[in-house]
C-alpha positions as CSV (number, residue, x, y, z in Angstrom):
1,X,-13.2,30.5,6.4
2,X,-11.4,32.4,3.4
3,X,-8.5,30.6,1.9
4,X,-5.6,32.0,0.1
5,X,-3.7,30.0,-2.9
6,X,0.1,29.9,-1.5
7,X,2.5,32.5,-1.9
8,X,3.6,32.0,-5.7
9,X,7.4,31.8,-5.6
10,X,9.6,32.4,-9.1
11,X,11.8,29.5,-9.7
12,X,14.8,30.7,-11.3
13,X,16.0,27.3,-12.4
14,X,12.7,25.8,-13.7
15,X,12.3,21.5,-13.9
16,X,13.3,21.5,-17.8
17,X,16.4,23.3,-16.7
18,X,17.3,21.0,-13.8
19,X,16.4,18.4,-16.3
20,X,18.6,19.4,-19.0
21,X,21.6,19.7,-16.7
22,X,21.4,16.3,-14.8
23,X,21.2,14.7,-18.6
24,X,23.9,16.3,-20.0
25,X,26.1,15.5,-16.4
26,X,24.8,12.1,-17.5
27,X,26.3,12.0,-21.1
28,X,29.2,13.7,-20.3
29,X,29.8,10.9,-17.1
30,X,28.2,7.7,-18.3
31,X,28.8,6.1,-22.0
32,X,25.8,4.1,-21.5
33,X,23.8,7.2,-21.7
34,X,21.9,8.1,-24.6
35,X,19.5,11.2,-25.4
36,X,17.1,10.6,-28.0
37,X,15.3,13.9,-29.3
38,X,11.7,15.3,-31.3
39,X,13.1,18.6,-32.0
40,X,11.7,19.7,-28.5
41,X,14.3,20.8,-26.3
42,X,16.7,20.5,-29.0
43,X,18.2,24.1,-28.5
44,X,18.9,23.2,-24.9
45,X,21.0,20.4,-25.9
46,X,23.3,22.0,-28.2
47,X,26.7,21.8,-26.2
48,X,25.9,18.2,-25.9
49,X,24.8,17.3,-29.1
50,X,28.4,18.7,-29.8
51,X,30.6,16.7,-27.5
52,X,28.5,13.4,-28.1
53,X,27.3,13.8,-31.7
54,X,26.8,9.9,-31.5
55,X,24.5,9.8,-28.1
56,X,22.2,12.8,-28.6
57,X,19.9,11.5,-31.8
58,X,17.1,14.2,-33.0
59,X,14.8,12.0,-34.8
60,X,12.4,15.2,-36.2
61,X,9.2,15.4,-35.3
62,X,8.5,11.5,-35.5
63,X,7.3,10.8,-32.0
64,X,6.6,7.0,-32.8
65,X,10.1,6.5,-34.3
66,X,11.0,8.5,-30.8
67,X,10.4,5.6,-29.0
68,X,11.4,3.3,-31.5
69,X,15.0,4.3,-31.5
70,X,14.9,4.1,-27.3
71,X,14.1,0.8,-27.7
72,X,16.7,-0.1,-30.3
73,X,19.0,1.2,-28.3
74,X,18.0,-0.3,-25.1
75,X,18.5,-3.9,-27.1
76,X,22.1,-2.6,-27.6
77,X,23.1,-2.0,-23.8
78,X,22.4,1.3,-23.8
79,X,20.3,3.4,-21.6
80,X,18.3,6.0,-23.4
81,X,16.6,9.0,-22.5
82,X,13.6,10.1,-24.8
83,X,12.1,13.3,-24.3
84,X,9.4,15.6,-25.4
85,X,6.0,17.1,-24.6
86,X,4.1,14.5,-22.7
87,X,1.3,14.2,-25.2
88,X,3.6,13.6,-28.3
89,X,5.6,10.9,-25.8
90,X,3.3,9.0,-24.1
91,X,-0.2,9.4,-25.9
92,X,0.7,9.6,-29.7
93,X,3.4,6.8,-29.6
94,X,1.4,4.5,-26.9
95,X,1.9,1.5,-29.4
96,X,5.4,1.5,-29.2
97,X,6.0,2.3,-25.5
98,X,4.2,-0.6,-25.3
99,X,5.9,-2.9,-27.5
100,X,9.2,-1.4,-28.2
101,X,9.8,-1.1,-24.9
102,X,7.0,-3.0,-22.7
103,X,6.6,-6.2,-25.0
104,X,10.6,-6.4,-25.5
105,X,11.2,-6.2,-22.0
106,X,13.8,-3.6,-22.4
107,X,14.5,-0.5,-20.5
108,X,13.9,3.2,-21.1
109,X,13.8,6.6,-19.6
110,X,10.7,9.0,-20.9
111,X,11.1,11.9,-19.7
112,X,7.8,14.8,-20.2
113,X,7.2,18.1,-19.9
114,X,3.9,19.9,-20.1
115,X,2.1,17.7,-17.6
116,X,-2.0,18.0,-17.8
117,X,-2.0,21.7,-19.1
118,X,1.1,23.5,-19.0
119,X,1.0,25.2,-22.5
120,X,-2.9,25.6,-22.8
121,X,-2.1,28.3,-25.2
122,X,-1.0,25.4,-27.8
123,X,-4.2,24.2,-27.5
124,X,-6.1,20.4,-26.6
125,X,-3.2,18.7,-28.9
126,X,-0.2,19.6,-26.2
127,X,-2.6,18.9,-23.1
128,X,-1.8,15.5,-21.7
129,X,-3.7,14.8,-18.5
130,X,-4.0,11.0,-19.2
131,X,-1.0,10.0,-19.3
132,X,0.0,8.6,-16.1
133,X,-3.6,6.5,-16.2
134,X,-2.3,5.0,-19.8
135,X,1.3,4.2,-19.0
136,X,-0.2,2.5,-15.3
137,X,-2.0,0.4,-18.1
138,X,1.3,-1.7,-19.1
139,X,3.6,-3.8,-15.9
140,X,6.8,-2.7,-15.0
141,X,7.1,0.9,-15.4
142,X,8.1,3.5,-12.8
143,X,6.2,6.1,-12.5
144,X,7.6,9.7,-11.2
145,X,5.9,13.4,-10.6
146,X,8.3,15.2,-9.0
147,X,6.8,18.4,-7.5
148,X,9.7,20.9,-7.6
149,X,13.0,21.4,-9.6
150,X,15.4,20.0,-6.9
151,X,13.6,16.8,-6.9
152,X,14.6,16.0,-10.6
153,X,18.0,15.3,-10.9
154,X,18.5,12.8,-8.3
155,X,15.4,10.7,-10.0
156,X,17.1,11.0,-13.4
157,X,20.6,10.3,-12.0
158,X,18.8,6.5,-10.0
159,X,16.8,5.6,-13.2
160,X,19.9,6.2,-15.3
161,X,21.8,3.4,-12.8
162,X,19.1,1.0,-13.2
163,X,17.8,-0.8,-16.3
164,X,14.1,-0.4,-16.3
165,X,11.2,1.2,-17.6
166,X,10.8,4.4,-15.7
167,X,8.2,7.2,-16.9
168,X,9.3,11.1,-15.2
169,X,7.0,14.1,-15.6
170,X,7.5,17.4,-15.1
171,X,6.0,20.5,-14.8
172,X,6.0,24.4,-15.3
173,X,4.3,24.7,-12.5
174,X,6.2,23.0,-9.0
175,X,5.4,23.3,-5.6
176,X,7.6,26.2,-3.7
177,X,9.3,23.6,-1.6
178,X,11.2,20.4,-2.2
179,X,9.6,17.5,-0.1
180,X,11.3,14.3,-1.1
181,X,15.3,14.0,-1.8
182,X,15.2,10.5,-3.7
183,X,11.4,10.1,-4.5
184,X,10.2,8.8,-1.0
185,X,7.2,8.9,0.1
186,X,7.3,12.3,3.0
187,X,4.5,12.8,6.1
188,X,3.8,16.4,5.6
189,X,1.5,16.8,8.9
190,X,0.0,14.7,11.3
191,X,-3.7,14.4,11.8
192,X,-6.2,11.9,13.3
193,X,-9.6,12.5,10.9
194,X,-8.1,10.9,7.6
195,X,-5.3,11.2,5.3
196,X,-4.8,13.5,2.1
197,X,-2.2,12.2,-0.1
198,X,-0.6,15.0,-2.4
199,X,0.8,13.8,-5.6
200,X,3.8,16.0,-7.1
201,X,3.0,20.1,-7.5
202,X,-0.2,19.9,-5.9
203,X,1.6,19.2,-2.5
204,X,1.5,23.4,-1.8
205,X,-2.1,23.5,-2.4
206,X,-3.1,20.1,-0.6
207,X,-1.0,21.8,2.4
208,X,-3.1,24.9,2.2
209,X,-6.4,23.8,1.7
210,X,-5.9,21.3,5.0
211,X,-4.8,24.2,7.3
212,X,-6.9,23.7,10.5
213,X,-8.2,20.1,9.7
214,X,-6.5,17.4,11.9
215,X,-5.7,15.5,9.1
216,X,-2.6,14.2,7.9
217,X,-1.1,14.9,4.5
218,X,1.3,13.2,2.7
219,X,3.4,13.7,-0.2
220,X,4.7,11.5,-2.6
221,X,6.5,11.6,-6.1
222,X,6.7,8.5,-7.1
223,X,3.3,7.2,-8.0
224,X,4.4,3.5,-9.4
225,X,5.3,1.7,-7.6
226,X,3.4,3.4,-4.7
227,X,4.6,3.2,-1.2
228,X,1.5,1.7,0.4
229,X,3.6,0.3,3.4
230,X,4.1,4.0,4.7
231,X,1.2,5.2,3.5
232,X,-0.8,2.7,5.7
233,X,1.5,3.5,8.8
234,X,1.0,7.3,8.5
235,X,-3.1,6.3,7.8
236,X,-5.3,7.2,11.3
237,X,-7.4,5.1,12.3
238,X,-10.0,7.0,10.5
239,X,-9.7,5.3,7.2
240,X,-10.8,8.4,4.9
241,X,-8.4,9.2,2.0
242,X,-8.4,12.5,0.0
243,X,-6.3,11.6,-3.2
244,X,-5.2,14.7,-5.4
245,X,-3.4,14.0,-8.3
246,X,-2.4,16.6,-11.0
247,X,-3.5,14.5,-13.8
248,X,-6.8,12.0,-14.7
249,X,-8.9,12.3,-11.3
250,X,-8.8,8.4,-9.8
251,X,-5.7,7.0,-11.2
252,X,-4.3,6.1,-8.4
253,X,-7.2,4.7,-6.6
254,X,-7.1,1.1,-7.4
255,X,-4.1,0.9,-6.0
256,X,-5.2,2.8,-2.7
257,X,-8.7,0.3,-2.8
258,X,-6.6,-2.8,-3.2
259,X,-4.0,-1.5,-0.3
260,X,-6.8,-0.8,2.1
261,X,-8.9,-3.9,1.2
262,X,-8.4,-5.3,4.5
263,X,-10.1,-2.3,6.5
264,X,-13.5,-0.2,5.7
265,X,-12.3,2.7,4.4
266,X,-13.1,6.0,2.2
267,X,-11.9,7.5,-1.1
268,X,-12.6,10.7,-3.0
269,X,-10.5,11.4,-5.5
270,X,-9.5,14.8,-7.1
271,X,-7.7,15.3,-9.9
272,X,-8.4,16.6,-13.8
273,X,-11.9,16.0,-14.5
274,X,-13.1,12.9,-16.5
275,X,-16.5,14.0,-17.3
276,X,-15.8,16.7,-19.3
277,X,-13.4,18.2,-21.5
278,X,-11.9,22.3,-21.5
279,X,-11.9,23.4,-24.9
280,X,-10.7,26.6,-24.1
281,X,-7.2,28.0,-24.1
282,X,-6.7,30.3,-20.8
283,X,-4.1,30.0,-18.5
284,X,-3.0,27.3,-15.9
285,X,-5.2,29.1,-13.0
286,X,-8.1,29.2,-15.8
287,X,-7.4,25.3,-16.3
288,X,-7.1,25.0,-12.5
289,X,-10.2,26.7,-11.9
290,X,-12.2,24.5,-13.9
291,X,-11.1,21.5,-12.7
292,X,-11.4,22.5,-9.0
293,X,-7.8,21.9,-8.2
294,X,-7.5,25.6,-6.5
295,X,-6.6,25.7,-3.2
296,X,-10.3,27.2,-2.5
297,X,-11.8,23.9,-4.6
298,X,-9.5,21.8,-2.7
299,X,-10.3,23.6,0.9
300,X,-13.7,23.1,0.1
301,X,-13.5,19.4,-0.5
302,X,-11.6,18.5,2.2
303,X,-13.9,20.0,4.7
304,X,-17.1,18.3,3.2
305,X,-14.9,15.0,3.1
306,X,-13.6,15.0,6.7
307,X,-15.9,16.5,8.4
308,X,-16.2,15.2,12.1
């Protein structure tokens, strides 16, 4: 059976866009709001650094004190938003996400962009596939991979209501539909030989590369905490789960083992590969390619893994 990648659709308004517009709604509608910069994304904040010259704080490039000033102003009332390329935000200033904001107990709104391989052309330092795997190392954090642009701004606009520590990536690369409205956890199709549960922009792919297997597929955003209630009512009886994640293959599948500890069960987890690393540059499909996350790769998987 030959299987196609889905039909490549042009997003006019891309995530960073949506992103950048639910923000600055945010600062213009909430003085609790504050947007704390590394010189990425600066030029799309321009207007607002204007009307709130005391709320939109470009630090340079100094990811650490990044986070730093998001948790001093957490400890003031405030709700920041720090933003920047997920390997500078997450990976470079890991010590004080988890003590400026972790250890503190304070709140704090990350918010990436680049995801695993978004800018390969930049090279291994702007790659960032293990984030979500460190950040799921420290308690108390949402975690959010929204899959298309629509899905940002009402994840932004909820974790700018609340006051904890919530971690939002996004992507150049979304899915062609939107499949959550708040972050819930969506049943895609209906099957009775498994489950394959599509994290974020993979969801097009996972949908494609289970065409014709009577599984079911689900979709979820939100990765942290993980809705394991309606995962295990949409689960068949057939206890086999195909995790694909667009980051670090397996991060998600101690939480899956532990949920499913009470019936025998299967996992095989897909994801960006752990035994190796791509020192290439390419292109996303190059990156894809070589980490088997094609719809083809996938297709094949799933019809080793669930077959009857």
């Amino acid at each position: 059976m030959s299987v196609t990648e889905p039909a490549v659709t042009t997003q006019t308004i891309g995530m960073r866009d949506t992103f950048v517009a639910a923000a600055t709604e945010l600062l213009d509608d909430d003085p609790r709001v504050a947007l704390v910069l590394a010189e990425i994304s600066r030029d799309r904040f321009t207007v607002a650094e204007q009307d709130h010259p005391d709320r939109v704080i470009n630090v340079g490039i100094r990811e650490q004190l990044l986070v730093s000033v998001a948790g001093g102003l957490a400890l003031t009332g405030m709700r920041p938003i720090a933003h920047t390329i997920g390997s500078f935000l997450v990976e470079r200033p890991f010590e004080q996400v988890k003590l400026d904001l972790g250890h503190q107990d304070v709140g704090g709104i990350l918010v990436s962009v680049g995801a695993s391989y978004d800018y390969p052309f930049t090279g291994r330092t702007h790659m960032s596939p293990g984030d979500v795997a460190l950040i799921d190392t420290l308690p108390g954090w949402t975690i959010q991979v929204p899959g298309h642009p629509a899905e940002v701004p009402p994840l932004l606009r909820a974790a700018a209501d609340r006051d904890d520590r919530v971690y939002l990536r996004l992507t150049e690369a979304p899915n062609a539909t939107a499949y959550s409205a708040q972050g819930e956890m969506s049943v895609l199709r209906t099957g009775r030989r498994g489950l394959a549960l599509a994290v974020g922009p993979v969801a097009d792919r996972v949908l494609a590369a289970t065409e014709g297997l009577d599984v079911t597929v689900v979709y979820t955003p939100t990765v942290r905490p993980l809705d394991t209630a309606v995962l295990r009512a949409a689960l068949p009886d057939r206890a086999d789960v195909l995790l694909v994640e667009p980051y670090l293959a397996g991060t998600s599948t101690h939480v899956l083992a532990t949920a499913l500890e009470d019936r025998p069960h299967r996992i095989a987890a897909l994801g960006v590969a752990r035994d190796h690393e791509i020192r290439g540059y390419g292109t996303i499909p190059d990156h894809d390619r070589a980490h088997h996350l094609t719809t083809a790769a996938l297709s094949a998987r799933a019809r080793t893994f669930f077959r009857p």
